[in-house]
N, C-alpha and C positions, 0 to 999 in steps of 0.2 A: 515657455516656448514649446510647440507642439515636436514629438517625436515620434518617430516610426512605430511605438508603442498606442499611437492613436488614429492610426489609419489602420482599416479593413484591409485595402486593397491594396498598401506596401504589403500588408503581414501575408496574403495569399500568395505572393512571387516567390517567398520564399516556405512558408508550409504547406507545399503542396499535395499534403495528403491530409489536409483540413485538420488537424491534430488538436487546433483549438477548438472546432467544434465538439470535437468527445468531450476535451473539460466545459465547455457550456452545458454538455448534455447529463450533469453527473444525476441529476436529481430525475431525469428520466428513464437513466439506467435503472435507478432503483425502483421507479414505479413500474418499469418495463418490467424487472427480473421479479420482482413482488408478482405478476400477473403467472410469469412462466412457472414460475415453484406452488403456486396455489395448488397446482394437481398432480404432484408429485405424489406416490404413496408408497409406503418400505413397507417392508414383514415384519411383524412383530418378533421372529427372532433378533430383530436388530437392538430391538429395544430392551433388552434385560441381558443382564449377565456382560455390559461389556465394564472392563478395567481400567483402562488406559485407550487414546486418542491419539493416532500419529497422522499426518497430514503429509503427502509428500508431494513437494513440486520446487519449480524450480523461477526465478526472476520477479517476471509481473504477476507471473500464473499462482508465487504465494502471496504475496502484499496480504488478502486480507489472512490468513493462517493469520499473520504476525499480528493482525488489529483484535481478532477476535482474541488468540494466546495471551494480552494483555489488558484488552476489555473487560472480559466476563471470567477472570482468574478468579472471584472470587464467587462466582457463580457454576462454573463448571467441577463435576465432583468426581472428577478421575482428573489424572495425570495427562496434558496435553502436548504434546512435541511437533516440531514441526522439520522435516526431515529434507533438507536441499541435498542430495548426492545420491547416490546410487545405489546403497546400502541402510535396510531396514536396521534399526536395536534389535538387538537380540534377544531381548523380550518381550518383541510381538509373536503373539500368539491366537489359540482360535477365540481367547474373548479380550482381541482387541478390534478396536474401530479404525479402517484406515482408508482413509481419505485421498485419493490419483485426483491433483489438478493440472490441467495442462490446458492452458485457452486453445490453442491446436489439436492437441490430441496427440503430439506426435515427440513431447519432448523426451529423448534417449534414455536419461536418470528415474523419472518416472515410470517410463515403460520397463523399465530391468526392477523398479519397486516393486509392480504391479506381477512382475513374473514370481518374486519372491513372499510377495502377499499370499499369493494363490496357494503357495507352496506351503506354505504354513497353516493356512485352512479358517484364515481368520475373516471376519466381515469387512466386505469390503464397498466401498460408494465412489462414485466417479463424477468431476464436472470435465466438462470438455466443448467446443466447440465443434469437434468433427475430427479423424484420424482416427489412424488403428485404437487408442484408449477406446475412443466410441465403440468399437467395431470388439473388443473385448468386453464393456460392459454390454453390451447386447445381447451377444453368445452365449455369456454366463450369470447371466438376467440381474446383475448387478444394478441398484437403484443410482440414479444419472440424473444431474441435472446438466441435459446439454443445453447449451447457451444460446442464443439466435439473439447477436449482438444488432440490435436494431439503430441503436443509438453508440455505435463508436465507428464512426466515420471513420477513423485514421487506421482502423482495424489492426489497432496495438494493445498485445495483453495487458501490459501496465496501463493503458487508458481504459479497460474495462473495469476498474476497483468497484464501481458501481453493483457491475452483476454479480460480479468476484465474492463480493463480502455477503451480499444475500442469496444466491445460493448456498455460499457453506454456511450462514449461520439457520436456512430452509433446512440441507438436510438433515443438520446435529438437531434443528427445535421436532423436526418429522421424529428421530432416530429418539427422541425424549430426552435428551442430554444437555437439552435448552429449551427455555417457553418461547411462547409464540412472539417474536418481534414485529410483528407485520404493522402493528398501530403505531410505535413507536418509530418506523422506518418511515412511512406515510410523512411523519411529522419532520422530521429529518429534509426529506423531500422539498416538503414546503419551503424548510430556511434555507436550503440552498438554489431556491428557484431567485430569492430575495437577495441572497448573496453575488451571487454571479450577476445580476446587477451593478451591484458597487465592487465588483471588482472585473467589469467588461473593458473592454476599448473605447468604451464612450463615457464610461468613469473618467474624465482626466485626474491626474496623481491621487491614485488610487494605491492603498500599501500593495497590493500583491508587484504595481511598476517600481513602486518604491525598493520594495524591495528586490526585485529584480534590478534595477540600476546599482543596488548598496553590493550585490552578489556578483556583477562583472569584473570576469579578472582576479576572481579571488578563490583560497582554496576553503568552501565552509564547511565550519564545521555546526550539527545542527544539535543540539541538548535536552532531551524530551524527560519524562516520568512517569510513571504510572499508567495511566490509558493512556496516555496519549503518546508511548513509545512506539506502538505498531504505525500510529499515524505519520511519527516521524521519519521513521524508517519508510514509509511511501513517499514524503516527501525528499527524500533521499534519492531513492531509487529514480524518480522520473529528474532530478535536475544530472544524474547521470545520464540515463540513457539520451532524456531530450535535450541539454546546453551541452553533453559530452562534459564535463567540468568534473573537477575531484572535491569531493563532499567525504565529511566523517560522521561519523553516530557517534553522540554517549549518553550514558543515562545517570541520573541523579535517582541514589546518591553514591555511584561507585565511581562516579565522575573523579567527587569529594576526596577519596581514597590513594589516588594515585595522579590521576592527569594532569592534577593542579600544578607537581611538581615541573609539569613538561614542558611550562611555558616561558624560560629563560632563552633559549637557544633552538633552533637558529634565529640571531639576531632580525635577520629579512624577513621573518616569518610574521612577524607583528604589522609589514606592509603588505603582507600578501594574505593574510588570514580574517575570514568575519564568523563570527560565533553567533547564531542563532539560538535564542532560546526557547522555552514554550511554557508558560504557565497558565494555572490555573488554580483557581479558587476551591474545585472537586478534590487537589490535591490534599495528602496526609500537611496538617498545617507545619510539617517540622520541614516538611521538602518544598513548601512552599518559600519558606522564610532559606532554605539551601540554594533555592533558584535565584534569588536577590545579591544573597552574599559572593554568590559563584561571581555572577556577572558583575560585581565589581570588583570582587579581584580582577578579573578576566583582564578587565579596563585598565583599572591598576597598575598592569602588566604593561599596558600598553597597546592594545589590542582593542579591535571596533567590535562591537558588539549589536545585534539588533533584538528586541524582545515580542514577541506575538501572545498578548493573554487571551486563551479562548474563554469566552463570555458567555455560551449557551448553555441551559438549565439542564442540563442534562449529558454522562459523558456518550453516550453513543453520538448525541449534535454537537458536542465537541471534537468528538472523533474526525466526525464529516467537514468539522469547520477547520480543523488544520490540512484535510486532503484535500479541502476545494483552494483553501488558497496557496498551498503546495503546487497544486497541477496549475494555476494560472504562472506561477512565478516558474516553475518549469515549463512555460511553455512561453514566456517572455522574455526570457532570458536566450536561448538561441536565438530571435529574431534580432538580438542586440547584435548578439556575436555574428550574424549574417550566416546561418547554418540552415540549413531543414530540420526541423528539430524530431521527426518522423524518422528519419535515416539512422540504421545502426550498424553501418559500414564494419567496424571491427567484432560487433559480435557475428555478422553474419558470416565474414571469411572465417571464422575459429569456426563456427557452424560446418562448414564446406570443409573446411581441414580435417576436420574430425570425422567427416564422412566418406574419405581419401580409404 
């Protein structure tokens, strides 16, 4: 039976800030933002003598912080952090690397980082869209990748993950603290042009509807590992902002440790709860065989459960293969619930309270 998840033109009454077009657009953002960072160039002070990696930002504007802090952990040779609040560690210093993202330019937490960066004398890089960050990397010829989001329609930070993630991983590979990604992002590109195919509006029962229909009305919780924790956590964040819905993270295997115990009580909670999981074949084979056992107890319990194995030969295409059908299923799920899924009513009055 066809559903409002297969017409174009029920889904524009209600997103009318085309919000589905940024997720069609994911695979162009990164050939878009691959083009902008080709001529970025830092100082070679940047490049030697740094220790440690703090990244600060705040919402959509970190997502990818979180993708890359658990991507390339085992490629990155300093200590990486990633810093959501207002307040630097205390042990950055002048050879540390610190990274202001704000898709605006104007977010408060960041700009009070960015005052206390300075202060401490340490190197500093900036991505931004436009706002006073801009207007201070300028001044103090801080290396910048501003963004001229070509391909996000709905001109929402969380929908830019595309430029988000290759910019920062542009200026850490410029800064020498990563190699060159640029072929392997290409390639990326490709499978998600293929993707977004089979998981369009014209895909009928396509998993990302699937699962969008299995996630109405429910509070999920979503269960990632290894690389593919920062992806989960994007998939996270946008069925927040766009379904408004309450979502959890946890990670295997600290899941194993304690959560297992939490699933007796409240009794209602096994009608109102779906547990998402994410595996993969890339994974340590011992967290592999942990994601199996999880998810039947889970069941066990009593509790619905749904599983997504990423398939792609590679975790970077993994990475992208849980954020693209993440942004389809958060962007399918408010038109269920009849919302805008572009509207963020409640963060924007805290916004305006805070600015009282």
């Amino acid at each position: 039976m066809p559903s409002i998840l297969d017409s174009r033109d029920q889904i524009k009454k209600l997103d009318k800030s085309n919000l589905l077009g940024s997720v069609e657009a994911l695979s162009q953002q990164i050939e878009d933002a691959l083009e902008q960072t080709s001529s970025i160039v830092i100082d070679s002070s940047y490049k030697t003598g740094i220790k440690n990696i703090v990244v600060a930002g705040m919402g959509g504007s970190v997502l990818a912080s979180y993708i890359i802090k658990n991507l390339y952990k085992s490629e990155l040779q300093v200590p990486f952090e990633v810093v959501s609040h207002y307040d630097l560690p205390s042990y950055v210093s002048n050879d540390s690397l610190v990274i202001l993202s704000s898709y605006s330019g104007t977010t408060e937490e960041v700009l009070a980082a960015a005052e206390q960066a300075q202060a401490k004398n340490v190197k500093i890089m900036a991505i931004a869209s436009g706002g006073p960050l801009l207007d201070m990397a300028s001044k103090n010829n801080w290396p910048v990748y501003k963004i001229e989001p070509n391909f996000n329609p709905s001109k929402q930070p969380r929908l830019a993950i595309g430029y988000a993630v290759v910019g920062q991983l542009a200026l850490l590979s410029h800064a020498g603290q990563l190699r060159d990604l640029s072929s392997e992002l290409k390639l990326v590109s490709s499978n998600l042009q293929k993707m977004v195919k089979e998981l369009s509006l014209e895909a009928h029962d396509n998993i990302a509807k699937t699962l969008a229909f299995s996630c109405y009305d429910k509070h999920i919780i979503l269960v990632g590992a290894e690389h593919l924790i920062g992806a989960a956590h994007v998939f996270n964040n946008q069925i927040n902002e766009n379904a408004k819905a309450l979502t959890s993270e946890w990670h295997l295997p600290e899941f194993n440790h304690h959560y297992m115990e939490a699933l007796s009580f409240p009794k209602l909670a096994k009608e109102t709860t779906l547990f998402i999981f994410f595996n993969s074949a890339l994974y340590n084979e011992r967290v592999q065989k942990r994601v199996l056992l999880t998810k039947s107890l889970v069941e066990q319990k009593g509790y619905e459960t749904q599983m997504f194995l990423a398939t792609s030969k590679t975790k970077l295409e993994q990475v992208f293969e849980v954020i693209q059908l993440g942004e389809f299923v958060a962007a399918y799920l408010p038109i269920l619930y009849g919302i805008d899924p572009s509207a963020i009513p409640n963060v924007d009055w805290f916004k305006n309270e805070m600015a009282k």
